[in-house]
N, C-alpha and C positions, 0 to 999 in steps of 0.2 A: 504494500500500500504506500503511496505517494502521499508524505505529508506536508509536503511546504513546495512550490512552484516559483521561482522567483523570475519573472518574465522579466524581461531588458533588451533597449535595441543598442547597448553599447558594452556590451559582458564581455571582460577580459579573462580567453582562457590561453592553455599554450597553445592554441593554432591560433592565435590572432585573436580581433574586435571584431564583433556581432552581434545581430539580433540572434539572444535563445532562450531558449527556457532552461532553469537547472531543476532539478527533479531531486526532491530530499527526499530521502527514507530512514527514519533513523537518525545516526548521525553521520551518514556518510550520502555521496551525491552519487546519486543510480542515473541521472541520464543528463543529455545534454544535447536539447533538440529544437528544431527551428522553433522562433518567438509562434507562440500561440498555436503548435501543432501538440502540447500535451492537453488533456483534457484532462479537468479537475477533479475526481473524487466528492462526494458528500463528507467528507473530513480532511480534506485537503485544502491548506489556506494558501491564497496566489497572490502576492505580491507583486504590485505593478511596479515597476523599476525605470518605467521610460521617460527619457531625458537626463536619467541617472548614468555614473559610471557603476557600474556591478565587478569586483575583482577579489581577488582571494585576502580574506584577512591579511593586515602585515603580521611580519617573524620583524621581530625587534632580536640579534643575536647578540646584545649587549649593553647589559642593564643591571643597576647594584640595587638588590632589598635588604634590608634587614641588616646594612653591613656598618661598620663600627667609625664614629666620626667624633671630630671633640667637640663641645658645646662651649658656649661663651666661656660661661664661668668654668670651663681647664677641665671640668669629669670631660668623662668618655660616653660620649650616648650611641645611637644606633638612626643613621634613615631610616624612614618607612619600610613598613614591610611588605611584600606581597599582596597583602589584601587591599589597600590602597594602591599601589603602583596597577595590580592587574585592573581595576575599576577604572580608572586613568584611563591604561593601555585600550578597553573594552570601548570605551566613549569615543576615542579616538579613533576606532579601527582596527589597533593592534590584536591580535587573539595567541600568538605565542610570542612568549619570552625567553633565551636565554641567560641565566646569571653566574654566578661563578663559586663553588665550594672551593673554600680555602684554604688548603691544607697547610698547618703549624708544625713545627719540630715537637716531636714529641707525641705525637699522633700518627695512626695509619692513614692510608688513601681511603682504606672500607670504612672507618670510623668515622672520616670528614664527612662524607656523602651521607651519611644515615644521620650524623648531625644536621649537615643541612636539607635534609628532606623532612625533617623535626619543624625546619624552620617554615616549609613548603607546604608540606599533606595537610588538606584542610584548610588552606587560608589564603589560596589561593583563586580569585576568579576565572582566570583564562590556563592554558597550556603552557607547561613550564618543559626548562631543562636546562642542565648545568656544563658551565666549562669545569674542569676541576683545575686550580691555580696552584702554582707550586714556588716555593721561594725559596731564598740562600743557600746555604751549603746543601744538599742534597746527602743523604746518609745511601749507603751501596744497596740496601736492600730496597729502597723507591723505584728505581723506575720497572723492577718484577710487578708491583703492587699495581702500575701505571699500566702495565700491558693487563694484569687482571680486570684491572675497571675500564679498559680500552674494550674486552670481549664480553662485559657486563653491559656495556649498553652508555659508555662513559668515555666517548672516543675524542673529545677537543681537550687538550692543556694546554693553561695558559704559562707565559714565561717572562719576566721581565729582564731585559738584559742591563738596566739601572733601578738605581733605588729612590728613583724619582727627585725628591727633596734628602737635603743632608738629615733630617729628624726619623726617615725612614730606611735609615742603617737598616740592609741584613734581606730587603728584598729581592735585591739583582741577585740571578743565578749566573755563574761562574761557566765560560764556555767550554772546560772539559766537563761539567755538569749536563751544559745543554744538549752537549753532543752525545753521550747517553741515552739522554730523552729522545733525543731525534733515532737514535737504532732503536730505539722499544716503538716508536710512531711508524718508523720505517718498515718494521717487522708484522707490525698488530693491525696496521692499518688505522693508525690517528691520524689526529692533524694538530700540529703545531696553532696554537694561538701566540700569535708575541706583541708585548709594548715592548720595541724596540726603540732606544734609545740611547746613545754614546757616553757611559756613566763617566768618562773622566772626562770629556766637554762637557757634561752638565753640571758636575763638581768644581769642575774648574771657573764656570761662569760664578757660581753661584759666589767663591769665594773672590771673585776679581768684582764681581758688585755688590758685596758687601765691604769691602776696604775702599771703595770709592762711595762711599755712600750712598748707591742708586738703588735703596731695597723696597720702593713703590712695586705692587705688582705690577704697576702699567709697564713694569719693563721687562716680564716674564717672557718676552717671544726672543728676549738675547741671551736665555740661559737656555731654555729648551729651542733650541733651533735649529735653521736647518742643514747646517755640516751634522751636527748630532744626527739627524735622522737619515744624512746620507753615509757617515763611515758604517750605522748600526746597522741599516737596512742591509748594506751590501755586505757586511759579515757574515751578518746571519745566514741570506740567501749563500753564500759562499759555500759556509759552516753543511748545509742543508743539501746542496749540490754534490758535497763530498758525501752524503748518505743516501744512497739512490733509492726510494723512494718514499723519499720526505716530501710530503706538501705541506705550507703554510699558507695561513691568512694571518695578515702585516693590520693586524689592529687600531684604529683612530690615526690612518695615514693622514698627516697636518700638513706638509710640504710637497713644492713639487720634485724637491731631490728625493724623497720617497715614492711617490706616482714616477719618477722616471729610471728606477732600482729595478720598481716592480714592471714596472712595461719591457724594460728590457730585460729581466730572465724569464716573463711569459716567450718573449722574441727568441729564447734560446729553447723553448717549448719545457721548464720546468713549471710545476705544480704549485705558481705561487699567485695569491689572493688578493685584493686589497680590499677593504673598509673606511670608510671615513664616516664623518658626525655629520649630522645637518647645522652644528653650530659652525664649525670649518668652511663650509661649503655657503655659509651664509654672513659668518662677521670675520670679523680681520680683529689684526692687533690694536687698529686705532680703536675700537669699541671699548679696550679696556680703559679709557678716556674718558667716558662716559658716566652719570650719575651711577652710582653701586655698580660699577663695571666687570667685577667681579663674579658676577650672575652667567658673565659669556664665558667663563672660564672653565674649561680641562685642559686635564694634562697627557700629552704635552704642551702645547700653549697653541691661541691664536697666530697665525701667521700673517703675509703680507698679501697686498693684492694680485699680486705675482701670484702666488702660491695656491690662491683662492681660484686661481683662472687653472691652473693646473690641476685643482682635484676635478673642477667641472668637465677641461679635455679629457681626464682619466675616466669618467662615469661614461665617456662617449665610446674609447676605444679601448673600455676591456680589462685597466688596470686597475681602476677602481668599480667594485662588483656590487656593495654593499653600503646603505647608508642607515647606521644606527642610531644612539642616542648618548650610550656610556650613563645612562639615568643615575642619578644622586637625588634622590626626593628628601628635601631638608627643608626647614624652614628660612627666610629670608638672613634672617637675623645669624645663622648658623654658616649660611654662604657669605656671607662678605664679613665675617667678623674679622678675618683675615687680611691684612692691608701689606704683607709684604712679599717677595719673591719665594721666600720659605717658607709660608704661614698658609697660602691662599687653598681655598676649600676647593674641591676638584668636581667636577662633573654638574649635571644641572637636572630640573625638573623639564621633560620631553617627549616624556613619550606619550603623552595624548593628542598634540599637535601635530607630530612629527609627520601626518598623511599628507593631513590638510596642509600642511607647508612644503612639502617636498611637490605636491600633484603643483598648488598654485605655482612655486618658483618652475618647476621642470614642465607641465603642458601648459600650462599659461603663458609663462613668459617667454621659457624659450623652444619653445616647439615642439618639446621629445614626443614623442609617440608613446600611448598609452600603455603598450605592452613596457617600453624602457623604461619608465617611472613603476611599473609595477614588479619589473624583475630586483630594480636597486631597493623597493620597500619589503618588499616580501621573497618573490621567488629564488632569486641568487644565494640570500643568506640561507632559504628550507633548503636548495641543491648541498650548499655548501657543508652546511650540518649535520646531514643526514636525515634531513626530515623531508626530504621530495620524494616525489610527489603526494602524501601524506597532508602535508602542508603546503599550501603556496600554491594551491592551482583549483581551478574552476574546472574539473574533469571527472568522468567515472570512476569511481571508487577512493578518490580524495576523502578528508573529510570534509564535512557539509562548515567549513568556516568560510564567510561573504562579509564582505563588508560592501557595501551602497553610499557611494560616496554623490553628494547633491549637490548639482552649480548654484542650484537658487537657495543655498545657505551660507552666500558668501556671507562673510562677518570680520571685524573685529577681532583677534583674539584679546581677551578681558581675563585677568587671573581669577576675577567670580564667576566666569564660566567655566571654569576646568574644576579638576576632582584631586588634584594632587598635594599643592602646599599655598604659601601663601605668596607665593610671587610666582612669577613665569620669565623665561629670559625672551620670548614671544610677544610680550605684551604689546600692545600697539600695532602689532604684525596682521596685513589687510590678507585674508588667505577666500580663494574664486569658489571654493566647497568645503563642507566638512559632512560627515557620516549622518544620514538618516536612519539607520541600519546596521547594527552588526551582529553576526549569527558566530555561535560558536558550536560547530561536532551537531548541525541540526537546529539548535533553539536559541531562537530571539532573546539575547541576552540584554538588548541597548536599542528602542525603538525610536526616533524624535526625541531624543534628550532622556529618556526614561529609563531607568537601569533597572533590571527584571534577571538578572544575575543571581549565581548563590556563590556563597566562598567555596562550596567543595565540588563547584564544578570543573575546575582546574585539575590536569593531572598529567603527572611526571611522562615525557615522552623519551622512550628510550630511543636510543639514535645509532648507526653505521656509515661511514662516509662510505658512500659509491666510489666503485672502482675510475672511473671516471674522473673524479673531482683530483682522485690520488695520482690520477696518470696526467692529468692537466688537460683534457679535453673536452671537461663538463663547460666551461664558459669562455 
């Protein structure tokens, strides 16, 4: 039996835009057939969708809940968790999430993940799943544990190759460490997640503007910049090449010496990724100039206009695949308490906007075709994941996740219209639609502004990277 018809003369699947009908059963889509050639059921409800865009929920593959941040007054508190971020995600469009368990010295790999699935089971609205992160010295018996939860359903690690800020001694892993990892990814079939960054340029900035007394963060694009992200990228990739078959994805690519690392060892035909923020892809460094400027800020940092033209040519041809968020959902007061090069709060509240910003800048403004704005929001990062076709497509046997995006809801965005915290780095931002609609595995979770969600509709998607993605000829 057919329980949900979502008719549309502009439905984004992988053959292209058209008019069709999608045919739910359940929570998965049983057909996909010319507009008004299914016939409805007496319990079958049809959703007219025309003049709408109709496309597959976004995959946001990079988003922090529940994870540990310091508050004014010096304790240590925690972002939001899951339950708000996924209500966020759901109003927006988003319907899966990935976030990151983060594994401590002194802990297993299987220990981390069952801690944070503690943090997940139940309190989650939309489709979840995790990178597993790994930091500092590495003990001998890790990366067996890595391949274990690689065949567990637990196939992305992440890796930092600095330790960001001097305060966060002990992150960067060590590259006889990473090389390790990359034989267990190589062997098991992972994929490398990396913040790739040049820890003795970023160290070295930090202390040449501190003894000149430039520690405004407005000046954070000369510590994280971009030789740093051109000697780290091309290591890595380097590092990666000498273990034949390692793929990565090159995490919050910020520069174009990073989009021009990765174009050119896709050019040599290796398995490498890229990702960028919609914050990157939309402010620059002069933003951080700006009243609470701090709001536009991850790390690695904003860059130049330069640079901002480069991740755009990247999302055209190939080097940049994916555009995420890096979500930090805090309160206002909690992101800008930070006023210096060393101090400043990382990431931002995003992910409810992020459709309705990406479709207006990318088919509004500059032309992309429907399908390309929807492989960089959703499809590319489900391929890349392991969660395609699963996720990320409007076809048979998918699951039944749509999102219905509406021209005639241009608006505003207003931080009293979002569900997340109490500021937006958006704010003021004029976006051509936002979601009338969004379905998640079948059910109308998010009608015209209206959330019809539960927390324990979310659940843990286990994941396999395609052989494809690993040989480098998935995108």
């Amino acid at each position: 039996m057919i329980d949900l018809i979502v008719r549309g003369d502009r439905v984004v699947t992988p053959h292209g835009v058209g008019a069709w009908d999608v045919a739910v059963a359940g929570e998965r889509i049983v057909a996909v057939a010319a507009a008004g050639s299914l016939p409805a059921g007496p319990g079958t409800r049809v959703v007219d969708a025309g003049g709408k865009i109709v496309m597959p929920g976004g995959v946001d593959p990079h988003v922090h809940c529940k994870w540990p941040l310091p508050n004014p007054d010096g304790t240590v508190g925690e972002t939001a968790g899951p339950a708000t971020v996924s209500r966020a995600a759901l109003h927006g469009g988003t319907t899966t999430m990935v976030d990151f368990a983060r594994w401590t010295h002194g802990n297993t790999i299987q220990g981390t993940l069952e801690a944070r699935e503690r943090d997940w089971a139940g309190h989650c609205h939309c489709d979840y799943a995790y990178h597993i992160m790994v930091e500092g010295e590495l003990p001998p018996e890790l990366p067996g544990q890595l391949g274990e939860a690689i065949a567990a359903g637990y196939p992305t690690v992440k890796i930092f190759t600095t330790d960001i800020t001097p305060s966060r001694r002990g992150r960067m892993v060590r590259f006889g460490d990473i090389w390790e990892v990359f034989k267990v990814l190589s062997a098991k079939g992972g994929l490398g997640v990396i913040h790739a960054e040049d820890n003795d340029i970023v160290m070295h900035m930090y202390g040449k503007l501190i003894r000149e007394g430039r520690v405004g963060f407005e000046n954070m694009a000369e510590v994280h910049n971009t030789l740093s992200e051109d000697l780290s990228f091309r290591r890595v990739i380097r590092l990666a090449e000498s273990v034949p078959g390692t793929a990565l994805y090159m995490m919050h690519v910020s520069a174009g010496t990073g989009v021009a690392a990765i174009r050119e060892a896709r050019a040599r035909g290796l398995p490498i990724y890229g990702e960028t923020l919609h914050q990157y892809i939309m402010y620059t460094s002069d933003d951080y100039r700006r009243p609470n400027g701090q709001i536009y800020h991850t790390y690695p940092s904003l860059k130049s206009k330069a640079d901002q033209a480069a991740l755009w040519a990247g999302t055209l041809d190939g080097a940049i695949n994916a555009i995420a968020t890096d979500e930090i959902c805090c309160a206002l007061s909690v992101k800008v308490q930070g006023v210096r090069i060393d101090d400043t709060t990382g990431g931002n509240a995003g992910v409810e906007p992020r459709l309705a910003v990406m479709f207006t800048e990318m088919v509004g403004r500059r032309g992309y075709a429907l399908e390309r704005f929807v492989d960089l929001v959703s499809t590319n990062a489900a391929r890349l994941m392991g969660l395609y076709p699963r996720k990320g497509a409007i076809a048979p046997g998918s699951d039944a996740d749509i999102t219905i995006l509406d021209p005639a809801l241009k608006r505003t965005v207003r931080r009293e219209d979002l569900h997340e915290t109490d500021y937006s780095p958006w704010e003021g931002h004029a976006v051509d639609a936002w979601p009338s609609m969004t379905i998640l595995r079948g059910k109308v979770v998010v009608e015209d502004g209206h959330f019809m969600g539960a927390t324990g509709d979310g659940r843990w998607l286990p994941r396999r990277i395609p052989a494809e993605v690993l040989a480098g000829t998935a995108l």
